[in-house]
N, C-alpha and C positions, 0 to 999 in steps of 0.2 A: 743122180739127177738133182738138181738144183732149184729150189721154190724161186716162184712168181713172190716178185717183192711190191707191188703197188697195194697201197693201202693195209701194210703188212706194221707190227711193230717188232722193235727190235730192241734188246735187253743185256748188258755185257758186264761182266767184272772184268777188272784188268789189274796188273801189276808191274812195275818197272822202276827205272828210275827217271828224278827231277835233277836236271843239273843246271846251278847256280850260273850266269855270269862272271868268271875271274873277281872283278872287280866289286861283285857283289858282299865277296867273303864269306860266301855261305857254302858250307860242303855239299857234295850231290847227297841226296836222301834217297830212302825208298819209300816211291810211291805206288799208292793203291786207291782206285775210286771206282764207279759204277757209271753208266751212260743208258740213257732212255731215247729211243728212238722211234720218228715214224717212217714211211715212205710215202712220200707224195704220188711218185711216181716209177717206174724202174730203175730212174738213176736217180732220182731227185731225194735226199732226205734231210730232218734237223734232227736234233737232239738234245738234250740235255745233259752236261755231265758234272761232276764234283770228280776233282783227286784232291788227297792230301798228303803230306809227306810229314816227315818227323826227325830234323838234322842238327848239324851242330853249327855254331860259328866259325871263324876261324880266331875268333878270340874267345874260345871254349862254352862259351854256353848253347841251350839248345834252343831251337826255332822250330816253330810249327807252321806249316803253309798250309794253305788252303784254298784251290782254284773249280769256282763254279762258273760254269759257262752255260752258254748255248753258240748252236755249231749246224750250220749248212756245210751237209757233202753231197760231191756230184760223183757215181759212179759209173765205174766201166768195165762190161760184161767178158769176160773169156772164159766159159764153162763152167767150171766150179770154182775158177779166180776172180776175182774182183776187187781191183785197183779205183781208188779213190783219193779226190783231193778234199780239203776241208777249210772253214774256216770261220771263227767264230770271235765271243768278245764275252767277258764278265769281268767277277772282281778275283784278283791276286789280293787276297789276307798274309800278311806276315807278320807273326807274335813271336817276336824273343822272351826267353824268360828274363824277368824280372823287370820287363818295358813295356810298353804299348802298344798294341797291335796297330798294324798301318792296314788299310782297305784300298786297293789303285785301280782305277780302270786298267784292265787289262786285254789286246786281240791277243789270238793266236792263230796260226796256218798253219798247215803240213799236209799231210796225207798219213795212206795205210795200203794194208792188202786184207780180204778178209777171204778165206777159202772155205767151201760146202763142206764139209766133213761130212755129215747127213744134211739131208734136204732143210732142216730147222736149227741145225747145229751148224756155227761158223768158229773157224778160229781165227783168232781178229790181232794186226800189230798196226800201232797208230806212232808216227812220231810227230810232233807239235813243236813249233817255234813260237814261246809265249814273250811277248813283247810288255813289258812291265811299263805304262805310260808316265809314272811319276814326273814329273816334271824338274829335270835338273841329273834325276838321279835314274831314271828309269833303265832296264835289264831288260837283256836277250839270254831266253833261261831255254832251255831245251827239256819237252818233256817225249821220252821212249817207251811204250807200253806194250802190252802183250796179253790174253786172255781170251775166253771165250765170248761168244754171242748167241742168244736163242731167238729165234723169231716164232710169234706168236701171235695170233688173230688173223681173220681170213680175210680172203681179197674177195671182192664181188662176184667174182669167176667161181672160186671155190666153192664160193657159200651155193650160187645156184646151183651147181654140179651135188651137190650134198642134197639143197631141197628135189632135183629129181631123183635122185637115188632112193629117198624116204618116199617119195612117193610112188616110185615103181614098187618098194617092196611093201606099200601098204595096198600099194591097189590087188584087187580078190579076180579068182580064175577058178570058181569054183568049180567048173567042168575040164580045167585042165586043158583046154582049148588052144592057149595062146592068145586068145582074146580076152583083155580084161571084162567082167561082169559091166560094168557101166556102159562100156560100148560094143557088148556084145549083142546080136539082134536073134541068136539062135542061143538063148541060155539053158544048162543041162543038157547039152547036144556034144560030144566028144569029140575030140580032133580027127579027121577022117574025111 
């Protein structure tokens, strides 16, 4: 069975790879980042994510990236699959050693599939087209991910579903009736 996602949040590690633009000169690295999410609605969600990777040049030194975003996805329901598109915008950080870090606007798009494995547990693969806006110089860098998702807090639905439950099992039956005590008009009277 598969959870009710409105008003739900949603929590992911992932890991994969970042692969450079040819012309970039930067090798694919391995990346790894986390993503925060809500649901607006059953398809409607944003996020927040960071990856960052840890590579080389292709004139030997190494380079650290670092991509923080936020990100509208819209999904779409088939059982315990759910196919998703995405699309978002932050800053692309690249620090070579022994230079100066650059900070670039950066969008990205793509999609994913994420599957119920349990009702709360998702397994989640994202690919992203990160569009490097520098101006003259800017890259089309691919980022491919893979990890899990936990979804966590309750939907409006839930929650009241929960407050009558505690209340069915707080409310008192001292004659074992079937009627509870407070709306009961024959109290200490037995079922019969």
């Amino acid at each position: 069975a598969s959870a009710e996602l409105k008003n739900r949040n949603e929590v992911s590690v992932q890991a994969g790879v970042l692969n450079f633009e040819g012309d970039a000169h930067i090798d694919a690295g391995f990346a790894y980042g986390a993503r925060l999410g809500h649901y607006f609605t059953e398809r409607l969600s944003a996020e927040v994510l960071v990856f960052k990777t840890d590579t080389e040049m292709e004139n030997g030194g190494n380079l650290s990236a670092l991509y923080p975003a936020l990100a509208a996805s819209y999904h779409f329901r088939f059982g315990k699959f759910m196919p998703f598109v995405q699309a978002g915008a932050g800053v692309l950080r690249l620090n070579p050693e022994g230079a100066g870090a650059t900070n670039n606007f950066a969008m990205h798009w793509g999609g994913g599939l994420k599957y119920f494995y349990k009702p709360d547990l998702l397994l989640r693969a994202d690919v992203s087209h990160i569009i490097d806006t520098e101006i003259g110089k800017g890259t089309h860098d691919l980022l491919a991910v893979a990890g899990v998702s936990w979804l966590f807090g309750s939907s409006r639905e839930e929650a009241k579903k929960v407050v009558e439950q505690v209340k069915q099992a707080v409310a008192q039956d001292a004659d074992k009736d079937g009627v509870t005590d407070d709306k009961d008009n024959c109290p200490g009277t037995p079922a019969g």
